[in-house]
C-alpha positions as CSV (number, residue, x, y, z in Angstrom):
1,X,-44.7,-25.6,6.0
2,X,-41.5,-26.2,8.5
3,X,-40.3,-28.8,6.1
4,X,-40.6,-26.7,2.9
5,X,-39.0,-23.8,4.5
6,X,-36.3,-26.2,5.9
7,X,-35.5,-27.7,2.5
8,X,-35.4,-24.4,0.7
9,X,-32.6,-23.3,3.2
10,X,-30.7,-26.2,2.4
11,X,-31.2,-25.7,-1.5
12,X,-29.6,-22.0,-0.8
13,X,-27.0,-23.1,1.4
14,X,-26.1,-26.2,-1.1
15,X,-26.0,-23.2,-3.9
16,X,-23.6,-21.0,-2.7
17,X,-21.3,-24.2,-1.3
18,X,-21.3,-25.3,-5.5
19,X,-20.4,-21.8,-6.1
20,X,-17.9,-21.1,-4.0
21,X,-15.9,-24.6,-5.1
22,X,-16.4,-22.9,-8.5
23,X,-14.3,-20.0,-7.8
24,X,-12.1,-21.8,-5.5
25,X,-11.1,-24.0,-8.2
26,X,-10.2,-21.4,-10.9
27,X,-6.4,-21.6,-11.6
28,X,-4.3,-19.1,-9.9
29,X,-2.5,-16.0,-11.8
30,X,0.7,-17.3,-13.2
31,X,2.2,-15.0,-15.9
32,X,4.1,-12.4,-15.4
33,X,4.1,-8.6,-16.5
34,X,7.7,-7.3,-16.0
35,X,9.2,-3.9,-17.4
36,X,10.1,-0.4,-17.0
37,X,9.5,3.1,-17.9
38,X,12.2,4.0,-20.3
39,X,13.4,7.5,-22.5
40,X,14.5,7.0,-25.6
41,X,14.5,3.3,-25.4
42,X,18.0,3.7,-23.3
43,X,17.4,6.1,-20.1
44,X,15.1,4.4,-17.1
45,X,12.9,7.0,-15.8
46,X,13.8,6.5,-11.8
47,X,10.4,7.3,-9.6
48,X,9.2,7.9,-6.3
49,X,9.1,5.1,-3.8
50,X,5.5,4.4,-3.2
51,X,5.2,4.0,1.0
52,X,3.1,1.6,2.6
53,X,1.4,-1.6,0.9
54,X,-2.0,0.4,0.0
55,X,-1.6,-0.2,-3.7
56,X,-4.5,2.6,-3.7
57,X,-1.7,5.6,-2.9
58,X,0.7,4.3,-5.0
59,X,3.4,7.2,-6.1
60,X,3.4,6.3,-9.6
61,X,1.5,3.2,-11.3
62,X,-0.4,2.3,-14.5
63,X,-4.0,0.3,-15.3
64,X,-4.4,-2.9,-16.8
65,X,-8.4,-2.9,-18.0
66,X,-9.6,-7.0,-18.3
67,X,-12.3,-7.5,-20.6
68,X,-14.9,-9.8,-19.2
69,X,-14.8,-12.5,-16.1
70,X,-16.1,-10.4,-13.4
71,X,-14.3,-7.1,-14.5
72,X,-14.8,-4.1,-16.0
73,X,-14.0,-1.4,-17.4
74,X,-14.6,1.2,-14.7
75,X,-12.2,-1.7,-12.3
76,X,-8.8,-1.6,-13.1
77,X,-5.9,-3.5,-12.2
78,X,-3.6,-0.9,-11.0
79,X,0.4,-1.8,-11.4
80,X,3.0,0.3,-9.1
81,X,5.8,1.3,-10.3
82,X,9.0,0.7,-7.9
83,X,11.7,3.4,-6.9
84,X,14.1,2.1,-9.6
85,X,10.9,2.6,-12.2
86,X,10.7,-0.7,-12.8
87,X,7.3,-3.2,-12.6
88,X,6.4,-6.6,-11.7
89,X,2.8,-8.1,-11.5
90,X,1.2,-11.9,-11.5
91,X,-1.9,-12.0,-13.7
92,X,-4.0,-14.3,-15.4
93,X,-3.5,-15.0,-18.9
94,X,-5.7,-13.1,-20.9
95,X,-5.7,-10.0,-23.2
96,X,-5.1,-6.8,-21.7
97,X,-5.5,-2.8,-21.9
98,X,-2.9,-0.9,-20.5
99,X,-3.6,2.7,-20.0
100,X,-0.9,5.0,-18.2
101,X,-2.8,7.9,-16.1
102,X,-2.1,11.7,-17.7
103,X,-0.2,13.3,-14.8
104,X,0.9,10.3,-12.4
105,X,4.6,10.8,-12.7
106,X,7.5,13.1,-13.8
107,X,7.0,12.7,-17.2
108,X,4.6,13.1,-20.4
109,X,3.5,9.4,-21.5
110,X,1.0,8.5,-24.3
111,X,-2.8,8.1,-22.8
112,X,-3.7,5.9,-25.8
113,X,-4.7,2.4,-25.2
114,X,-2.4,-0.1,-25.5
115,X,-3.4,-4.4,-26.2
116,X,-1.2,-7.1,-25.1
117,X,-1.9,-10.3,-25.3
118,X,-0.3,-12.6,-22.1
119,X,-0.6,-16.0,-22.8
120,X,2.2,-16.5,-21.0
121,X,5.3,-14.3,-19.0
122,X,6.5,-10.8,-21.3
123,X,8.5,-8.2,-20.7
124,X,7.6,-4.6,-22.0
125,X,8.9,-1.3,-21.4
126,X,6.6,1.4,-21.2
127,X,7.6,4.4,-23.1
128,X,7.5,8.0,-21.4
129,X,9.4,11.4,-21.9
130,X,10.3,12.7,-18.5
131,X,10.4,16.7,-17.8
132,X,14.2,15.8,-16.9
133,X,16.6,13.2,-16.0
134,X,19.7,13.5,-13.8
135,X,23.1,12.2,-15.5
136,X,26.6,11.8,-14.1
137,X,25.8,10.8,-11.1
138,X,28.6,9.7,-9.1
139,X,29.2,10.6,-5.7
140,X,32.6,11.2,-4.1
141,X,33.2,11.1,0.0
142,X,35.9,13.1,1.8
143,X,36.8,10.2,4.6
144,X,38.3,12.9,7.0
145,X,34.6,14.4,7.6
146,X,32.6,12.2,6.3
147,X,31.4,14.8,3.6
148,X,29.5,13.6,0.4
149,X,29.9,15.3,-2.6
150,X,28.0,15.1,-5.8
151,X,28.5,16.9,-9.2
152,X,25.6,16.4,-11.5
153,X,24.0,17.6,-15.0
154,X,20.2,18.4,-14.8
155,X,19.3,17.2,-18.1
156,X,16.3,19.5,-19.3
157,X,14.3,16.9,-21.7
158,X,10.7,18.4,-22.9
159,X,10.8,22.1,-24.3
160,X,8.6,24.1,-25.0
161,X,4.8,24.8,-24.2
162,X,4.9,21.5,-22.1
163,X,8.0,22.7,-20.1
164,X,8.5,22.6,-16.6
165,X,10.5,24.6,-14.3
166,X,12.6,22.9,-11.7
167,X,11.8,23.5,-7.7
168,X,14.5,22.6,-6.2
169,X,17.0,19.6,-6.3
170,X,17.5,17.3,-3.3
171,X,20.5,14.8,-2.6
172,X,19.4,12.5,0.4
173,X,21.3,10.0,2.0
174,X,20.4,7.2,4.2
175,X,21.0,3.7,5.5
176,X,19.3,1.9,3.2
177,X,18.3,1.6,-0.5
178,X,14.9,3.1,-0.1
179,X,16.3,7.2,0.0
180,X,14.4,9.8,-1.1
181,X,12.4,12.7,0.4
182,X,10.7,10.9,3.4
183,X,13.5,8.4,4.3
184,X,16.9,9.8,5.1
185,X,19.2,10.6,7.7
186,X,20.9,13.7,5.8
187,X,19.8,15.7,2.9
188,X,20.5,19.1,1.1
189,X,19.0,21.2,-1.7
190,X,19.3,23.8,-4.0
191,X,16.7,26.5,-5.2
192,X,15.6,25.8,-8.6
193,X,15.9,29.8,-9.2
194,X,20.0,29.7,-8.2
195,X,20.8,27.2,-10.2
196,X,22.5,29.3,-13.0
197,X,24.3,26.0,-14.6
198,X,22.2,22.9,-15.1
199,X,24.6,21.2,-16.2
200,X,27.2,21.6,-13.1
201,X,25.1,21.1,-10.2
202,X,27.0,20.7,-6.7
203,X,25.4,19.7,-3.7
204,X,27.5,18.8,-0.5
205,X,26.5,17.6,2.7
206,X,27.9,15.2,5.8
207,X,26.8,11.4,6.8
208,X,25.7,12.7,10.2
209,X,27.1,10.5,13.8
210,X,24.9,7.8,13.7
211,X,25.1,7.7,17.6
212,X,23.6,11.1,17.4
213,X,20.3,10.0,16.2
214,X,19.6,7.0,18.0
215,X,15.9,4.7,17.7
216,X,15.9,0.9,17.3
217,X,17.8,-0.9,15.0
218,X,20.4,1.9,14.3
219,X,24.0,0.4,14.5
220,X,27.0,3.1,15.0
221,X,29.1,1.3,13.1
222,X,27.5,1.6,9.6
223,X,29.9,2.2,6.8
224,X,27.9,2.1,3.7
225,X,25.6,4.4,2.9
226,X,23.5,5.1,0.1
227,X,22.9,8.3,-1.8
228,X,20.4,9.5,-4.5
229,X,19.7,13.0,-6.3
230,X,16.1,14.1,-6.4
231,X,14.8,16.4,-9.3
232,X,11.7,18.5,-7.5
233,X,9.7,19.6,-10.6
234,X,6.9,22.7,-10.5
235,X,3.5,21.0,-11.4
236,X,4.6,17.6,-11.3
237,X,6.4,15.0,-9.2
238,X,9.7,14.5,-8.4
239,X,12.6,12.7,-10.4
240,X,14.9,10.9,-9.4
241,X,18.9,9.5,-10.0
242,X,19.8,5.8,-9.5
243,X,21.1,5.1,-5.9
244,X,24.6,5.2,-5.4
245,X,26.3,4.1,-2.5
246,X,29.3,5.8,-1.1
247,X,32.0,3.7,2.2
248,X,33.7,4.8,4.8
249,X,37.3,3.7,5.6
């Protein structure tokens, strides 16, 4: 009986050995997805930086459903979307549904399905119509007080019964490329309600004394900095500018 029950152990264990070479030798992913969102097949819809590397709180991100090999269509492959609204994923090559979520980002995008095919690396821009977009963005610095300056137009871009009213608009500034709402050293806002001119927007503000705010890393002789205008939208996320960076002399 020891014996039987000995070799039936080693059939099991022998099993799940073959099986696990099985998976180990599948090829690894080796095509790439790259793209952005884009308006109007010329404006880049710019997005909130997603914090952290939980993929599962991404800001803003779209699925990619695989028919068959150990998926389905409740599992997704979720894509995140980067601060500058662009995407890049490895995958296997296979054919694909791409489904963008109703109400992940600052914008109105198609929920139909749409098929690619990725036998090997594609581009593909994802089409969306944001609430608004921020133009002429291009901010000036007063070098006697370190003062940054930006003029911009509010461009209202879906009317009607889908509208959306703006809550406020942000411009941050900070030390680094990733600026936005929860990573800056200095920032400033306007009311959407006292904003009587989208199209002439001023927001001010100062590049504080970097000795001032102290923690590790920070240098006190920093002369770059980088700014970007935030769109804060009622009932939906917030939109964002390119990142500009402004020197001091």
């Amino acid at each position: 009986m020891k014996k039987v029950i000995i070799s039936i152990m080693l059939f099991v264990v022998m099993g799940l050995l073959i099986t696990s070479c099985g998976y180990d030798n599948y090829d690894k992913p080796n095509v790439y997805l790259k793209g952005a969102l884009i308006y109007n097949n010329v404006d880049t819809v710019f997005v909130q930086q997603s914090s952290g590397n939980n993929i599962d709180q991404a800001s803003v991100y779209f699925n990619l459903f695989e028919p068959g090999w150990q998926k389905t269509n409740s599992t997704p492959i979720r894509v995140v979307v980067d601060a500058a609204g662009t995407f890049s994923s490895i995958l296997f090559p296979a054919t694909y549904k791409l489904v963008v979520p109703a109400g992940n980002g600052p914008y109105i995008a198609s929920t139909d399905t749409t098929v690619i095919k990725l036998d090997k690396s594609k581009s593909l821009n994802i089409p969306v119509t944001p609430y608004y977009l921020v133009r002429n963005f291009a901010p000036t610095l007063t070098a006697s007080d370190s003062t940054v300056t930006a003029n911009v137009k509010v461009d209202k871009i879906v009317t009607g019964a889908n509208a959306k009213s703006i809550g406020s608009v942000y411009m941050y500034i900070n030390r680094t490329t990733i600026v936005d709402g929860g990573n800056n050293i200095a920032s400033v806002s306007l009311d959407g309600g006292s904003i009587t001119d989208p199209t002439k927007v001023v927001l001010k503000t100062k590049i504080p004394n970097l000795a001032k705010i102290g923690g590790i890393g920070i240098g006190t002789n920093q002369k770059q900095f980088y700014v970007r205008i935030g769109v804060r939208i009622n009932g939906s996320t917030e939109v964002f500018s390119s990142v500009k960076a402004v020197t001091l002399p």
